[in-house]
MMTF fields as JSON, N, C-alpha, C and O atoms, coordinates in Angstrom:
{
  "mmtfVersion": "1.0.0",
  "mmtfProducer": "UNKNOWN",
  "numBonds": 307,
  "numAtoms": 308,
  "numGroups": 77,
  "numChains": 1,
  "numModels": 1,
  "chainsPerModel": [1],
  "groupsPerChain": [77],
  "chainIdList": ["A"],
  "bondAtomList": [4, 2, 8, 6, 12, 10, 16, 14, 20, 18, 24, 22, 28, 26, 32, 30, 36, 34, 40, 38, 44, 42, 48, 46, 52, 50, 56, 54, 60, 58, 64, 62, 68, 66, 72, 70, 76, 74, 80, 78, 84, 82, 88, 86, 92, 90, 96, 94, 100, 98, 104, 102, 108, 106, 112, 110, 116, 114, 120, 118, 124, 122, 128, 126, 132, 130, 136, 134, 140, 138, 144, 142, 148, 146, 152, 150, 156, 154, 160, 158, 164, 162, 168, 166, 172, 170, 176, 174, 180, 178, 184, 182, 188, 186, 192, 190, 196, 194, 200, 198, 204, 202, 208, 206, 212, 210, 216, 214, 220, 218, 224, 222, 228, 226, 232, 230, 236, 234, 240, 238, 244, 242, 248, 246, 252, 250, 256, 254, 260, 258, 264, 262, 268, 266, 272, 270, 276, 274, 280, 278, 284, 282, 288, 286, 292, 290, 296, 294, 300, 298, 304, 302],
  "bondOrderList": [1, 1, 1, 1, 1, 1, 1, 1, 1, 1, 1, 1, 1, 1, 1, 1, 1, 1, 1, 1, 1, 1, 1, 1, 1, 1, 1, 1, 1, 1, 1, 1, 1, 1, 1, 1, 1, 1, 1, 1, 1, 1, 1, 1, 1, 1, 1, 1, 1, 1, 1, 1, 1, 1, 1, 1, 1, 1, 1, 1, 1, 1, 1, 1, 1, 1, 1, 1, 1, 1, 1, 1, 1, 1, 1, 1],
  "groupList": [{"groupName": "UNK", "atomNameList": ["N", "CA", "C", "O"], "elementList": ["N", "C", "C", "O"], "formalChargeList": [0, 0, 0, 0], "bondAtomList": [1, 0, 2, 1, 3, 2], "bondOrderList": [1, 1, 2], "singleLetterCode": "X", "chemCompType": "L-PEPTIDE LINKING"}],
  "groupTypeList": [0, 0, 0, 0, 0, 0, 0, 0, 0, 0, 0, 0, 0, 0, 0, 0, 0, 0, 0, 0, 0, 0, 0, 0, 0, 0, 0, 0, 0, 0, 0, 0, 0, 0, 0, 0, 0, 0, 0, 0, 0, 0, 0, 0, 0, 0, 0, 0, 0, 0, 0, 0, 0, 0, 0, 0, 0, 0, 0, 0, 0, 0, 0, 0, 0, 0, 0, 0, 0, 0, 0, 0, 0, 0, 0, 0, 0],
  "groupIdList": [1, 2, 3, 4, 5, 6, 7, 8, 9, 10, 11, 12, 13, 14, 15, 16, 17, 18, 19, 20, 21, 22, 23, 24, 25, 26, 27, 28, 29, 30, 31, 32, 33, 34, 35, 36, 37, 38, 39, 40, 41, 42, 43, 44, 45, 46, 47, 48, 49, 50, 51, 52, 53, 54, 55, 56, 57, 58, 59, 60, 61, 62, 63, 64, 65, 66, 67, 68, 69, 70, 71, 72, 73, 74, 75, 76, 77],
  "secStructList": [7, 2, 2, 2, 2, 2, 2, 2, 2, 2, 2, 2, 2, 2, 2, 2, 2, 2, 2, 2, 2, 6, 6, 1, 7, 7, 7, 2, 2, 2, 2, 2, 2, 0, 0, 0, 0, 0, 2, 2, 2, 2, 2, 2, 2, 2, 2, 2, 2, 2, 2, 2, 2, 2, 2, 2, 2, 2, 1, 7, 6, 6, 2, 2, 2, 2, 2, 2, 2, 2, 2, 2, 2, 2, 6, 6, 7],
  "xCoordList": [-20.844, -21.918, -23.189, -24.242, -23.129, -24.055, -25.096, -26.195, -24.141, -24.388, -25.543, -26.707, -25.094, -25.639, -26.936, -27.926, -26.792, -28.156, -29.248, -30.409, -28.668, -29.737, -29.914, -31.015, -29.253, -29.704, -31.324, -32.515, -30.656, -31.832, -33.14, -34.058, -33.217, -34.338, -34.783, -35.838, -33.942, -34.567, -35.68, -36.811, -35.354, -35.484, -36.82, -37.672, -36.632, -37.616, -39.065, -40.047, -39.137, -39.715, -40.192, -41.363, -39.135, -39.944, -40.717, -41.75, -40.292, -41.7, -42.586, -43.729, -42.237, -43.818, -45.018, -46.234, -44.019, -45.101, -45.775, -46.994, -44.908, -45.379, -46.634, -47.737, -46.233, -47.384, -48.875, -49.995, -48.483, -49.682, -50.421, -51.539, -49.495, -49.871, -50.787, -51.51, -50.72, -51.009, -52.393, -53.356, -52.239, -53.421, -54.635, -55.587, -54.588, -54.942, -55.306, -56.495, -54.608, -54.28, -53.561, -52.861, -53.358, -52.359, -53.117, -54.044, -52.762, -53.045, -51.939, -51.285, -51.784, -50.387, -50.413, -49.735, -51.369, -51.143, -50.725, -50.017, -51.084, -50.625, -49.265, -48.557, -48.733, -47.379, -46.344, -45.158, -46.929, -45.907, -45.632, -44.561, -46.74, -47.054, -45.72, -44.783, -46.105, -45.286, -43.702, -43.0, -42.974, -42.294, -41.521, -40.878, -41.912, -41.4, -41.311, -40.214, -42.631, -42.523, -41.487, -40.597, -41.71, -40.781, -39.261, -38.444, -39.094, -37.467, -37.178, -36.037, -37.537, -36.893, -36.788, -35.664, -38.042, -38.317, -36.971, -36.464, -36.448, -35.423, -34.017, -33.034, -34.23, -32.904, -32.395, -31.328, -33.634, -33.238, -33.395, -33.07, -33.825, -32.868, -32.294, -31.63, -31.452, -30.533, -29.35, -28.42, -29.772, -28.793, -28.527, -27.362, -29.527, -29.502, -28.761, -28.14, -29.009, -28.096, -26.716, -26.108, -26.08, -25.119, -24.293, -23.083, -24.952, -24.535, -23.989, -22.863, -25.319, -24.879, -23.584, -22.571, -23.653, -22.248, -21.274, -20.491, -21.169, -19.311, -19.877, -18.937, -20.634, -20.437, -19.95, -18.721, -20.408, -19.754, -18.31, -17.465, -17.853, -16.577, -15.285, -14.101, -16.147, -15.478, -15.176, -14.491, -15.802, -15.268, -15.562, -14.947, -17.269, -17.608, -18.231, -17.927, -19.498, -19.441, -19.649, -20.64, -17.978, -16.755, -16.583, -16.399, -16.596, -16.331, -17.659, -17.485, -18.988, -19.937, -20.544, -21.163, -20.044, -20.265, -18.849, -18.826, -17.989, -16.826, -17.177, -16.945, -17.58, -18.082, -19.381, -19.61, -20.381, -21.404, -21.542, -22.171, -20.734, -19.984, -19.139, -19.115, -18.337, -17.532, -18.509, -19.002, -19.373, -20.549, -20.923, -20.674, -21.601, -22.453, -21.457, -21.895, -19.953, -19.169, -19.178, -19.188, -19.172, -18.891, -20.531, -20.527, -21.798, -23.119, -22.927, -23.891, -22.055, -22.072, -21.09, -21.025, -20.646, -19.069, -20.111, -19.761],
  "yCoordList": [-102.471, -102.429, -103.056, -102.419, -103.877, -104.978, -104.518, -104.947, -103.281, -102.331, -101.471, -101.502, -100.723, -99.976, -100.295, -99.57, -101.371, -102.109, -102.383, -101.973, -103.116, -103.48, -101.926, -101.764, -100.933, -99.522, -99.524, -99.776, -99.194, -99.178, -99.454, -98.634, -100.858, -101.251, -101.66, -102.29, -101.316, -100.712, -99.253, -99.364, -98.176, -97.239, -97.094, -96.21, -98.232, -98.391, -98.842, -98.111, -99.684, -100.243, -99.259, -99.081, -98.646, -97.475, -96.54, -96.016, -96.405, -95.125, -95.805, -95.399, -97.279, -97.75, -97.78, -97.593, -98.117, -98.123, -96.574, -96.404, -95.599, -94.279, -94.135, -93.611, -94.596, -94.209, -95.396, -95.106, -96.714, -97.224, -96.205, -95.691, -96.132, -95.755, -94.157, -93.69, -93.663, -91.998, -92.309, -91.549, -93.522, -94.061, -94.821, -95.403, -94.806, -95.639, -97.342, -97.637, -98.19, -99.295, -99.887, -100.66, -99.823, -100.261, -101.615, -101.481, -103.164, -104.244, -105.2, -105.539, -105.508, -107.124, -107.214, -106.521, -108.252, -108.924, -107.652, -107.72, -106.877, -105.269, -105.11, -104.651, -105.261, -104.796, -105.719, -105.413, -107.226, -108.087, -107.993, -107.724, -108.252, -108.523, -107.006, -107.153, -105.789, -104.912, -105.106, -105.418, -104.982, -105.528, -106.305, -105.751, -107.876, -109.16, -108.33, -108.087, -107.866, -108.103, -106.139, -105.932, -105.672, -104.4, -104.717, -104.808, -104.848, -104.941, -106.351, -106.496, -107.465, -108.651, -107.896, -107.761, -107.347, -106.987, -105.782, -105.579, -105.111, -104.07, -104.729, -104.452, -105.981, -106.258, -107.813, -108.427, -108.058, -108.612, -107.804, -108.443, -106.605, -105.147, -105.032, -105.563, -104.354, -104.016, -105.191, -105.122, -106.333, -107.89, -108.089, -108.228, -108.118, -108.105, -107.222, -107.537, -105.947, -104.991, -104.763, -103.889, -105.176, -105.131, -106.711, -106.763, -107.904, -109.094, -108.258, -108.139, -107.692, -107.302, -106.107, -106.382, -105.348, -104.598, -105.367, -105.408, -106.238, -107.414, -107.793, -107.499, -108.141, -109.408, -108.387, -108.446, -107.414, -106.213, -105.927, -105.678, -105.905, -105.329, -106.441, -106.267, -107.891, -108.699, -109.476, -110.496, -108.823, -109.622, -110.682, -111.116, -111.16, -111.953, -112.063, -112.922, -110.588, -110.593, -110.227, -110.045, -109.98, -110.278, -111.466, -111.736, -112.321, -113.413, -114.635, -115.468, -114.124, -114.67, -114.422, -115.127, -112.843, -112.278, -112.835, -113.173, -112.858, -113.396, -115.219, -115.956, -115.683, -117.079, -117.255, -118.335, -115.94, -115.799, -115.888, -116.682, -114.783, -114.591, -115.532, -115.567, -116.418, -117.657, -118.185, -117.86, -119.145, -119.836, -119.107, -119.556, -117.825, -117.494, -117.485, -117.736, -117.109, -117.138, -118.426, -118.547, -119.63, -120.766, -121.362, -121.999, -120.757, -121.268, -120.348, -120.425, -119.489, -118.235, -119.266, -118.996, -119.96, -120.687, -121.633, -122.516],
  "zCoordList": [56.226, 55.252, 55.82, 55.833, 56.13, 57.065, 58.184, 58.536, 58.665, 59.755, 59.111, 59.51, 58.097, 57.281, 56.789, 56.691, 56.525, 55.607, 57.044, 57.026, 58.217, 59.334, 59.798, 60.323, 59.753, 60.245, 59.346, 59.529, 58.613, 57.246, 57.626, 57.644, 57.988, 57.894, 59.24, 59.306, 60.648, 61.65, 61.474, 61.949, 60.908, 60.402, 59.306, 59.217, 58.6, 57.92, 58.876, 58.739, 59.544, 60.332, 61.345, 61.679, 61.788, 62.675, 62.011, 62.427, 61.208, 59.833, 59.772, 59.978, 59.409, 59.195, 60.559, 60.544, 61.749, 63.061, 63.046, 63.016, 63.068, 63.33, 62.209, 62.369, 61.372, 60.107, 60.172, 59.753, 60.802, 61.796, 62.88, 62.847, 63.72, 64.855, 64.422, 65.303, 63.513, 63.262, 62.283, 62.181, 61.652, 60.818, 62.074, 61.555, 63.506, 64.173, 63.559, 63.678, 63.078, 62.675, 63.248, 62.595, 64.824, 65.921, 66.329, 67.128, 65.773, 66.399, 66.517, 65.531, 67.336, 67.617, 66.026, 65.267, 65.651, 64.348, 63.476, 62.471, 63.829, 62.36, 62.892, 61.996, 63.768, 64.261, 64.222, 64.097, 64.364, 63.786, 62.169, 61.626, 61.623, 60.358, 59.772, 58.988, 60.449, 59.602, 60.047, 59.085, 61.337, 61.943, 60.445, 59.554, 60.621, 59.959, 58.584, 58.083, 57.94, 56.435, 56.297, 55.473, 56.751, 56.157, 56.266, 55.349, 57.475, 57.449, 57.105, 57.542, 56.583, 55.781, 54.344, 53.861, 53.573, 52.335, 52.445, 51.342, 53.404, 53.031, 53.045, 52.358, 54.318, 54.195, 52.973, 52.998, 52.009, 51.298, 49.742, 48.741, 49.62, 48.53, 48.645, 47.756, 49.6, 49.831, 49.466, 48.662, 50.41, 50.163, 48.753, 48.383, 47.893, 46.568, 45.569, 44.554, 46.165, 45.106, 45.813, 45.195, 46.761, 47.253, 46.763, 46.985, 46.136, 45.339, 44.097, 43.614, 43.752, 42.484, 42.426, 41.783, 42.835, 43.037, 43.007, 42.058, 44.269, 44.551, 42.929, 42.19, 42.381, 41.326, 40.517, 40.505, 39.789, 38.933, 39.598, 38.738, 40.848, 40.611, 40.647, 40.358, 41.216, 41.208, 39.878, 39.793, 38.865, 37.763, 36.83, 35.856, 37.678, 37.823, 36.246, 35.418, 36.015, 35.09, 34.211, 33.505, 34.163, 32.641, 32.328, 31.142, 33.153, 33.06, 32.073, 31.183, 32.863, 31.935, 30.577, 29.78, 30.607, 28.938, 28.182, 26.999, 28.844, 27.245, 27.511, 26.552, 28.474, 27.996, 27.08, 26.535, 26.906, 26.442, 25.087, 24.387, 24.786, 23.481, 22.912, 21.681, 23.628, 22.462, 22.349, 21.27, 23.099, 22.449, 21.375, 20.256, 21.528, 20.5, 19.017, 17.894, 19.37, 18.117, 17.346, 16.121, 18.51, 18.042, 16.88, 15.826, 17.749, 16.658, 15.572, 14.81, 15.182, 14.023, 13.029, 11.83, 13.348, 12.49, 11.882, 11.098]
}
């Protein structure tokens, strides 16, 4: 999965240079700057909705909605 996700945003990163480079907007600072900020920003989506998946299948939460719900039963009493 891990694999998958750093593919990603190798990938991502290369669209963005080509789409510099074709805009002539080719400078160090433009190439780090896109570099760093595209593929962190993909590989922390991706990181994120892949939490959220394990947490949905792990059970997790089920676990915080039926604790959600006795409280709320218990301020209804």
């Amino acid at each position: 999965m891990v694999k998958w996700i750093i593919m990603a945003g190798v990938l991502m990163v290369v669209g963005a240079l080509l789409y510099l480079r074709a805009m002539d907007a080719w400078s160090t600072h433009a190439v780090i700057a896109t570099v760093l900020g595209v593929f962190l920003s993909v590989l922390l989506g991706c990181g994120l909705f892949a939490l959220a998946f394990y947490s949905d299948k792990s059970g997790h939460d089920e676990d915080v909605s039926n604790t959600t719900s006795k409280r709320n039963d218990e301020h209804d009493v």
